[in-house]
N, C-alpha and C positions, 0 to 999 in steps of 0.2 A: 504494500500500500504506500502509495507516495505522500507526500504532506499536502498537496491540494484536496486529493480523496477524504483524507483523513481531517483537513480543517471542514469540507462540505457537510463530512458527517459527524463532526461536533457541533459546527451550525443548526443542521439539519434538527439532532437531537435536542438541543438546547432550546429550539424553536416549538418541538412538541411539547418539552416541559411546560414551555409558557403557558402555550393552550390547554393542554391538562390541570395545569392552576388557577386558569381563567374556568376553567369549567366549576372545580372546584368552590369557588370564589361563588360563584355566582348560586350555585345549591347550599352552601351554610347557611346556615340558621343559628349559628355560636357566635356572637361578636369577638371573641378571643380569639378563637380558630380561624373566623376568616381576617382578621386584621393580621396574623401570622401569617396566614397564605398570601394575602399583597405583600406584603414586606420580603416574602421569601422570592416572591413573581416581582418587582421590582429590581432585587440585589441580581436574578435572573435575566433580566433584561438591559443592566448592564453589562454583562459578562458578554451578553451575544451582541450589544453595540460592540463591543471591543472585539470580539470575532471578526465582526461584517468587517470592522476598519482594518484587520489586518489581511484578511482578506482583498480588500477590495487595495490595499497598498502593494501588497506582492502580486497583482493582477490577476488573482484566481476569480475575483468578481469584477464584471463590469456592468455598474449600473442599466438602467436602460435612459436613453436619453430623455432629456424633460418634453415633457407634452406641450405642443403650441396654441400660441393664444383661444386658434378656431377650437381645436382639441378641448380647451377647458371651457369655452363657454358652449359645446354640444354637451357635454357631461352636465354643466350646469341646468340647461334646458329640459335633459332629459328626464333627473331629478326632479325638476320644481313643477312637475305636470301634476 
């Protein structure tokens, strides 16, 4: 396994935790348990900002380009119907 495979699939995982803590999050009913699951889904979602950046600096990731003006006001439009 080379180190690009293997950062996609630290990403990759890291990115299922979040969601499984968001799911989590959202079915509590314990204000203690779920105020630990954000805090833990938080310290989580910096680690994988720090992923993406390191990723996206040794070029295993490339953005996709930004969406243009028309681009954002059809999304907008399509939206607000």
């Amino acid at each position: 396994m080379n180190e690009k495979v293997a950062m996609d699939d630290i990403l990759s995982c890291t990115n299922s935790m979040i969601t499984m803590i968001n799911y989590a999050i959202q079915q509590s009913n314990n204000k203690n348990f779920r105020d630990s699951l954000i805090e833990h889904r938080n310290k989580l979602e910096n680690i994988q900002w720090k992923i993406y950046m390191i990723n996206k600096e040794k070029g295993y990731y490339v953005p996709a380009a930004p969406a243009g003006e028309a681009d954002v006001e059809q999304v907008k439009q399509a939206i607000s119907k």
